[in-house]
C-alpha positions in Angstrom: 8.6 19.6 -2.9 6.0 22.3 -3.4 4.7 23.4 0.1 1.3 23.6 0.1 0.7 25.5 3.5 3.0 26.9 5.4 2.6 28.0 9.1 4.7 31.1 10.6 4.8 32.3 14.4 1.4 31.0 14.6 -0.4 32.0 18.1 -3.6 31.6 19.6 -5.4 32.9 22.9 -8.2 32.1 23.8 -9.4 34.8 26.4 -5.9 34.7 28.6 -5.2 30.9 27.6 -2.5 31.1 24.7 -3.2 27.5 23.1 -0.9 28.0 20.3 2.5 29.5 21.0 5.0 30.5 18.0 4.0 27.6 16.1 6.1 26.7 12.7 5.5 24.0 10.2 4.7 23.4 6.6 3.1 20.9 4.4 4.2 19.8 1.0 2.3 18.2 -2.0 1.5 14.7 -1.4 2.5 14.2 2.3 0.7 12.8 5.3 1.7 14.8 8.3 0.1 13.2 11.3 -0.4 15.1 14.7 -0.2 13.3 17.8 -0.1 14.6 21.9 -2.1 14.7 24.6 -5.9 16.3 24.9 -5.5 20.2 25.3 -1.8 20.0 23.7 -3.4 22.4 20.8 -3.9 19.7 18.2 -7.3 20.5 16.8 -6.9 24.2 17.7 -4.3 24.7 15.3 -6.4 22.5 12.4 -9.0 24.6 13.3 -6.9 27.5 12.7 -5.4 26.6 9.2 -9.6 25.7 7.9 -10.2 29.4 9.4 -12.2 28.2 11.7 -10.7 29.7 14.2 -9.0 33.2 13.5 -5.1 33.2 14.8 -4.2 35.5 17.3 -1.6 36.4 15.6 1.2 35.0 13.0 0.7 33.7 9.4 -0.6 31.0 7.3 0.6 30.9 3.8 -1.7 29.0 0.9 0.7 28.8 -1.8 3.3 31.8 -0.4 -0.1 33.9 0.0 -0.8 34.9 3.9 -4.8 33.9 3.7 -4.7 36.0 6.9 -4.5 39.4 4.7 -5.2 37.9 1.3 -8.6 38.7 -0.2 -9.7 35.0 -0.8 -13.1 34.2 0.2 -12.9 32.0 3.8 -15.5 29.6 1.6 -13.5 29.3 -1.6 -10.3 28.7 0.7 -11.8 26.2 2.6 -12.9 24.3 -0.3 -8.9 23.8 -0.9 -8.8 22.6 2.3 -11.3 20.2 2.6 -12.1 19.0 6.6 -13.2 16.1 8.1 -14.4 16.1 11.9 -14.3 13.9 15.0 -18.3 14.1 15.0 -18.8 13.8 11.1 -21.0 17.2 10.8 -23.5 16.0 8.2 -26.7 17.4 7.1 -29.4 15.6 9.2 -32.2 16.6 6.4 -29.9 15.6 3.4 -29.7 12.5 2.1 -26.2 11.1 1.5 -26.0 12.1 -2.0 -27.2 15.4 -1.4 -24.8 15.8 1.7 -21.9 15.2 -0.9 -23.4 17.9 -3.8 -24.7 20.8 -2.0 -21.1 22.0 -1.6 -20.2 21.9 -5.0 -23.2 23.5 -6.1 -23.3 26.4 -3.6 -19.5 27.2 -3.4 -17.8 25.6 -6.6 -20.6 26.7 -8.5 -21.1 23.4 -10.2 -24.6 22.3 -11.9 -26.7 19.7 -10.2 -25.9 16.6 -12.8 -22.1 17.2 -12.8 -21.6 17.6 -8.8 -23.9 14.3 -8.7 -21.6 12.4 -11.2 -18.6 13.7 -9.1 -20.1 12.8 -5.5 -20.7 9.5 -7.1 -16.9 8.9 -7.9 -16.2 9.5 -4.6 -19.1 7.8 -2.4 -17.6 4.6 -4.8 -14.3 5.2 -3.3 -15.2 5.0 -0.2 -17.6 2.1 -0.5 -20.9 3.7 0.3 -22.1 4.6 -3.3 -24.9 1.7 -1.9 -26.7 4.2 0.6 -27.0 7.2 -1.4 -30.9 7.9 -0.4 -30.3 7.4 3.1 -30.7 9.9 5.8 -27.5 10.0 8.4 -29.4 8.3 11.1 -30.3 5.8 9.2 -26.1 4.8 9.1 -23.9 3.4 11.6 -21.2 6.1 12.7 -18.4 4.2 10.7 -20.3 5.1 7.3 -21.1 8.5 8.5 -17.1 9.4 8.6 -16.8 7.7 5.2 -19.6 9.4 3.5 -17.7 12.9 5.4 -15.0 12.0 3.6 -16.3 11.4 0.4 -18.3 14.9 1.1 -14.8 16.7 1.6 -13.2 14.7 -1.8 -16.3 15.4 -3.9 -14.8 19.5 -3.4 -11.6 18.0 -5.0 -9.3 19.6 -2.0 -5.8 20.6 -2.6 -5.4 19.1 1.0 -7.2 16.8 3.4 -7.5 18.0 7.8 -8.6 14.9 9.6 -9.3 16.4 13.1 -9.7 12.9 15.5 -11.8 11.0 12.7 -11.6 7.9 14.6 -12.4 9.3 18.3 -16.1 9.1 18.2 -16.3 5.7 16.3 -16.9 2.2 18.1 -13.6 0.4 18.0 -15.2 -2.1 15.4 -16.3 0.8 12.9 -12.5 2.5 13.9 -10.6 0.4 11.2 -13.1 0.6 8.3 -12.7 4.4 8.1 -8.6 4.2 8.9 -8.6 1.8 5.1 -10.0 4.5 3.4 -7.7 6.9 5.1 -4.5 4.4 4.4 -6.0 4.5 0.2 -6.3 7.7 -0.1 -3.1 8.5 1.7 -1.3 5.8 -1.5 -3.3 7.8 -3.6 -0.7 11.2 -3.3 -3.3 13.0 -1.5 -1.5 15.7 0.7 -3.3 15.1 3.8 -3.0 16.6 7.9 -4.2 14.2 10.3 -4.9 14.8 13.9 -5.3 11.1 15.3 -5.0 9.0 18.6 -4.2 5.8 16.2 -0.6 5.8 16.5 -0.6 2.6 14.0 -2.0 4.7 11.4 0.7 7.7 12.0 3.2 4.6 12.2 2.5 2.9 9.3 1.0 5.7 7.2 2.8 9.5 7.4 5.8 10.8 6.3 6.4 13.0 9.0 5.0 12.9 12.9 4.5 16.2 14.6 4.3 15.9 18.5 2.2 18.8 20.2 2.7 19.4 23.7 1.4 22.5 26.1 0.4 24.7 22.7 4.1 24.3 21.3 5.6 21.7 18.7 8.0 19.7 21.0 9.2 17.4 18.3 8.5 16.8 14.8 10.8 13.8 12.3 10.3 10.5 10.9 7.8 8.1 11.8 10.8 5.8 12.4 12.6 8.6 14.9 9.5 9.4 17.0 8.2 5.9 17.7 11.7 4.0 18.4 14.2 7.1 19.0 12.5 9.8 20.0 14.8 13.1 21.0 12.1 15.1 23.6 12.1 13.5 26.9 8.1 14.6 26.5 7.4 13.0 23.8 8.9 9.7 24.9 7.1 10.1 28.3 3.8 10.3 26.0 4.3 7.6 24.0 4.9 5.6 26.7 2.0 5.8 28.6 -0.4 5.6 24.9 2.0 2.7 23.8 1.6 0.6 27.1 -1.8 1.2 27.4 
């Protein structure tokens, strides 16, 4: 399989705290990598790192074989590719839906005000709130706000999809309307990297579980191998304590 992104000897300090340490993983076309471990294991540090977000310390991330770290790509253009979707949704307060969903494609895809409406459209269908396209963000519950994020991040048409926590800030009620549009889109090929608590979702819906733990990857495999036969006495010790809760 073609590997989309791929992470060498990835490391990040912040002041004297190294977060990331020697970190080494890729992603390939059309998989759902979930990230699971504790708060302050590095999770949304190193999701932050691969959007650019954060700059690296040191190491590489390669786009395609290209280290984006030296590579002359513009951090907006990149970032477009990989589309993000954050714990506290990040819309425009003064845009309406609709416009939350076009101004992207207009300003970085270059794409004229009918045609990045038609495509926003598409996707605000998808995820079921093609309904509230005049309305402001507070005017939504926080459950609709993640989905119209979401459709905001599709309507760039991403290469890859980084969830970072998209379920953390949501009520529990509004928690499993944004995890079915998560599941679709997953059964829809898209290659997507998803930092979650919901360890029914990384269950159920990835190809591959990655555990963080103190900056490092402790263990990485199967769904099936982390959650019933998990080799890293950590990441058993983890699960344990999520699971009984």
């Amino acid at each position: 399989m073609e590997k989309i992104i791929e992470v060498c000897h990835l490391q990040k300090f912040f002041g004297e705290n190294e977060v990331l340490k020697d970190i080494n993983f890729s992603v390939s076309k059309g998989e759902v990598v979930c990230i699971i471990g504790s708060s302050g294991s590095g999770k949304s540090t190193l999701l932050r790192c691969l959007n650019l977000l954060e700059q690296p310390t040191s190491g590489e991330i390669l786009y395609h074989g290209q280290n984006i770290l030296e590579h002359d790509m513009s951090n907006a253009v990149y970032r477009a590719k990989m589309g993000m979707v954050f714990q506290q949704f990040n819309l425009f307060n003064n845009l309406s839906v609709l416009e939350n969903c076009t101004v992207g494609q207009i300003k970085v895809l270059k794409r004229n005000l009918q045609e990045a409406k038609k495509t926003a459209m598409e996707y605000l269908e998808l995820v079921g709130m093609s309904g509230f396209i005049d309305a402001r963000p507070h005017q939504i519950s926080g459950g609709q706000k993640q989905r119209v994020a979401i459709a905001r991040a599709l309507s760039m048409e991403p290469e890859a999809l980084l969830f970072d926590e998209p379920t953390s800030a949501l009520d529990p009620e509004m928690v499993g309307e944004v995890l079915k549009v998560m599941k679709s889109l997953a059964g829809s090929g898209l290659t997507m990297l998803v930092v979650t608590h919901e360890m029914s979702f990384a269950r159920d819906v990835a190809h591959r579980v990655v555990f963080m733990d103190g900056g490092i990857i402790a263990e990485e495999d199967t769904p099936d191998v982390i959650f019933n036969n998990p080799k890293n006495e950590r990441t058993r010790i983890f699960l344990k304590r999520i699971l009984d809760n």
